[in-house]
C-alpha positions in Angstrom: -14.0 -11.3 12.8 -14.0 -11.5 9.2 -10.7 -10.1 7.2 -9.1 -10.1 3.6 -5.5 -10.8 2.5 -4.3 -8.9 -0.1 -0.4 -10.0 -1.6 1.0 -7.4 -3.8 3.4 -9.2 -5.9 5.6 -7.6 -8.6 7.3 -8.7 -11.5 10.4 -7.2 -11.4 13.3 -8.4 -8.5 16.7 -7.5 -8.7 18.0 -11.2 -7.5 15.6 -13.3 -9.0 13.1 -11.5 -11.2 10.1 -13.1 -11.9 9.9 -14.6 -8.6 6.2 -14.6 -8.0 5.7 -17.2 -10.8 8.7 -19.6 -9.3 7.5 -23.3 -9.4 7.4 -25.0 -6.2 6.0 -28.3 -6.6 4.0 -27.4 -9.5 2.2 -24.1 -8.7 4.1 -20.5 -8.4 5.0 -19.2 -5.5 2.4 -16.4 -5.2 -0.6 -19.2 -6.0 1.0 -21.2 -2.5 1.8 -17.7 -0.5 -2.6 -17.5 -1.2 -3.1 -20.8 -0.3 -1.7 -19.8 2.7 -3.7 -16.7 3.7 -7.1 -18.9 2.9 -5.6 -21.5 5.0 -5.5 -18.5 7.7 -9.4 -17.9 7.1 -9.5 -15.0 5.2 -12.7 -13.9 3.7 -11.2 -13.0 0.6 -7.7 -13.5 -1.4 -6.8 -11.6 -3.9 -3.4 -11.0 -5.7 -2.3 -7.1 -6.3 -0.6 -7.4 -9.5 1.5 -5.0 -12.0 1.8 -7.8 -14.6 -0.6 -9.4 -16.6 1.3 -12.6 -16.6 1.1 -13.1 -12.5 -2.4 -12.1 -13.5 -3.0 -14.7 -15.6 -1.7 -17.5 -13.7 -3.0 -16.7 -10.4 -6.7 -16.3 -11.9 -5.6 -20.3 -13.6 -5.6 -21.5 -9.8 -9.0 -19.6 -9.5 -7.7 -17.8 -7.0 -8.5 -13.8 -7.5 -6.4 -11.3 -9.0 -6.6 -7.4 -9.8 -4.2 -5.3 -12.1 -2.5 -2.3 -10.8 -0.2 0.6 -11.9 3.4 -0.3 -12.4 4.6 3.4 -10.6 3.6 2.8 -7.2 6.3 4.1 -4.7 5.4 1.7 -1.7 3.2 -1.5 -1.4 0.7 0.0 0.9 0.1 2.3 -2.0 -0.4 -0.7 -4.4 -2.7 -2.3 -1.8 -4.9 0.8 -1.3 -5.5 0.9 -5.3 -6.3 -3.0 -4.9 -8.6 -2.5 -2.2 -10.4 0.3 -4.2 -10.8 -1.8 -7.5 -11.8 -4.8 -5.1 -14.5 -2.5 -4.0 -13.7 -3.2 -0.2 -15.5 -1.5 2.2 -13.9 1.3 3.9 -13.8 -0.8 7.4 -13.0 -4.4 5.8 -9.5 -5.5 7.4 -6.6 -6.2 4.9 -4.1 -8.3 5.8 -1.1 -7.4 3.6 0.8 -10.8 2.9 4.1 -10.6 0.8 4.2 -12.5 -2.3 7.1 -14.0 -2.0 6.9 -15.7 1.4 5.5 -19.1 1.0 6.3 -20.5 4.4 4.5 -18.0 6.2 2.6 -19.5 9.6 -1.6 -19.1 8.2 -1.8 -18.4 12.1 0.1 -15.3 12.3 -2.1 -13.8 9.2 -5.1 -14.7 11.1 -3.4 -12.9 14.2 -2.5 -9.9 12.7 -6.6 -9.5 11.8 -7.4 -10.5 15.2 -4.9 -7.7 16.5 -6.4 -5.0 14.4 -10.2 -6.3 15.0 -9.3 -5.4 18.7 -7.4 -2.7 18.5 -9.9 0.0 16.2 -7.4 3.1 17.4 -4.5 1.8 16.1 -4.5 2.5 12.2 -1.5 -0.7 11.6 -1.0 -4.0 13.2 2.3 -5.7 12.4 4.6 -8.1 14.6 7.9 -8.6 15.6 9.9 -11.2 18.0 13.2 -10.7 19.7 16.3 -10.7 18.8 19.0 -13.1 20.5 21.5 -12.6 17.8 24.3 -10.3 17.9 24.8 -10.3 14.4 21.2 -9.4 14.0 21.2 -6.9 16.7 23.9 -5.2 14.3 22.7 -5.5 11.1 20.9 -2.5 9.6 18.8 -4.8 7.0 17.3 -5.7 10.3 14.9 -3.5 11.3 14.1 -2.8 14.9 10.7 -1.5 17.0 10.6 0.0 19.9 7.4 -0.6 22.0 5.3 0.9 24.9 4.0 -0.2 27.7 1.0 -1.1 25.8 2.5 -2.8 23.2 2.3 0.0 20.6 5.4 1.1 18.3 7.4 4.6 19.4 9.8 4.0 16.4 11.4 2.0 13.8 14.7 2.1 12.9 18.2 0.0 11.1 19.8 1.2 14.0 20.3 -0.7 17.3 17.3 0.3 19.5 17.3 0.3 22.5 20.5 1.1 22.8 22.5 -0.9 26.0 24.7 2.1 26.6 26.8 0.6 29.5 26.6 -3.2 28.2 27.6 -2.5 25.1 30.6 -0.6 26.2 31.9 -3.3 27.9 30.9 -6.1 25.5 28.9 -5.7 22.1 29.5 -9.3 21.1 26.5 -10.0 23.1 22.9 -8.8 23.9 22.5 -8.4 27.8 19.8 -10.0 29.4 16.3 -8.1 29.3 17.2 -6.0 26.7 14.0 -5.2 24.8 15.3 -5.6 21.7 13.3 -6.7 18.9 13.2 -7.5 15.2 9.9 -6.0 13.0 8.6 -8.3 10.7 7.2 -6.8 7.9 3.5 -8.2 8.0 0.7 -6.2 8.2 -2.5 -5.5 8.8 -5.0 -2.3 8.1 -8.8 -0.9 8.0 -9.0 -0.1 4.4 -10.0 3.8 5.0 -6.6 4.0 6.7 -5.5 2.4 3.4 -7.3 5.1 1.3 -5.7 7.7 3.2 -2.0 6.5 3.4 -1.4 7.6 -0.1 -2.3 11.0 1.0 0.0 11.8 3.3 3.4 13.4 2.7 6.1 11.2 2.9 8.1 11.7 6.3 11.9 12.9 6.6 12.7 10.2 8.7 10.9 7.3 6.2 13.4 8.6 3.5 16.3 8.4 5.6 15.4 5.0 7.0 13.7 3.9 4.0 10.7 2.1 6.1 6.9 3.3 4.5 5.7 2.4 8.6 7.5 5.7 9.9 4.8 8.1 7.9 2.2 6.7 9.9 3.6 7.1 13.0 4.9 10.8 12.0 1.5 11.6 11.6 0.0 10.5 14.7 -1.1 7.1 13.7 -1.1 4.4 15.7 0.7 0.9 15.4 0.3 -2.0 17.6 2.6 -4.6 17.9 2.0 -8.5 18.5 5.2 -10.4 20.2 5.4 -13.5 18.8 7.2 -16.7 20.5 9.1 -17.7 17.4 11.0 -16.0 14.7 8.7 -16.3 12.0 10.1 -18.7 8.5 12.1 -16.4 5.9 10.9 -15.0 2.6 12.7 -15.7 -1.1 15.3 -13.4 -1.9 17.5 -15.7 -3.8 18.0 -18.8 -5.9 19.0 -20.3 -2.6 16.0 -19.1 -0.7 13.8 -20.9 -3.7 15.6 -24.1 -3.7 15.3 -24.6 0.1 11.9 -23.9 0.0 11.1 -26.3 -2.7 13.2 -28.8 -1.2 10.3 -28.3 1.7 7.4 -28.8 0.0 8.9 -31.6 -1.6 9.4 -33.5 1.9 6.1 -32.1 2.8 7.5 -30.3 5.5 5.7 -27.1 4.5 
């Protein structure tokens, strides 16, 4: 099984812009968050870039990099553009790994090409891990998936799904025991023609309501499995904070 990891990584950020080219320990992020998915195995890296300075200094840490449009409305858009200027073939297996997650496990990039290498009818494979937290379980920056039997996603949603209708009457400070309740995280992985075709399909009502790109699949009858991991996977950058931690652990060599 053989797979490519592609890392869309833009410019602009509202808390911390140019966060892709953020030093930690003397390379930017986006470089370490590649060193990462070659660390998982992957065939090929490349960095999906709107900005010719990420550009730049991902190609000085010879690591690959392509320039794409600055208008793209989702990521999975950027990626299919990448994938079509990378030349990929139309069933190479992307692995789409944010740019701005440097602590992410190299084994649950690998796993996510595994999961789609097995599973040829789903068109997505992403992961998600359970939620213990009440706060979480409450949060609508958390976002939720409901599974099948199988392990493939009905929905995804802010909202608490499933929801305990008797338990939380009684109690909603706390998540009752078995509860299927589980957070998404947002890594993925795809067969590039389902990448090629994403950009084709109307948006769904209930993507722009939710704002979540993963609800026009599924409201067009594509399939997404699901991996359960054991452990909540490490957090991305968002803020100054976020950055400083995670310097702090490559520093210690912890990371």
């Amino acid at each position: 099984m053989t797979f490519t990891a592609l890392i869309p990584a833009r410019y602009a950020s509202t808390r911390l812009p140019g966060k892709p080219l953020a030093d930690i320990a003397g390379k930017p992020m986006v470089v370490r968050v590649a060193e990462r998915a070659q660390r998982a195995g992957a065939a090929r890296v490349a960095v999906a870039t709107d900005d010719a300075r990420i550009k730049a200094a991902v190609e000085a840490h010879g690591i690959e990099a392509c320039l794409t449009r600055a208008d793209h409305p989702t990521g999975t858009d950027r990626l299919a553009e990448a994938a079509r200027l990378l030349g990929l073939d139309a069933e190479t297996i992307v692995v789409n790994v944010q740019g701005d997650e440097p602590l992410l496990a190299p084994e649950l990039i690998r796993a996510m090409a595994t999961l789609a290498s097995a599973h040829p009818d789903a068109a997505i494979a992403t992961a998600c891990h359970g939620i213990v937290d009440p706060a979480e379980a409450f949060n609508p920056n958390v976002v939720k998936v409901v599974l099948d039997a199988r392990g493939y996603a009905l929905y995804f949603s802010r909202a608490t799904i499933p929801w305990a209708r008797d338990a939380f009457a009684a109690d909603a400070s706390r998540i009752p025991q078995g509860l299927p309740l589980y957070r998404h995280y947002g890594l993925y992985a795809y067969r590039v023609r389902f990448l090629q075709l994403y950009p084709t399909l109307p948006p769904a009502p209930v993507e722009r309501f939710e704002a979540l790109e993963q609800l026009r699949a599924l409201w067009h009858g594509h399939r997404i499995v699901v991996k359960v991991t054991e452990e909540t996977p490490a957090p991305g950058v968002d803020t100054q904070e976020d950055l400083e931690r995670v310097r702090a652990l490559y520093a210690s060599g912890a990371a």
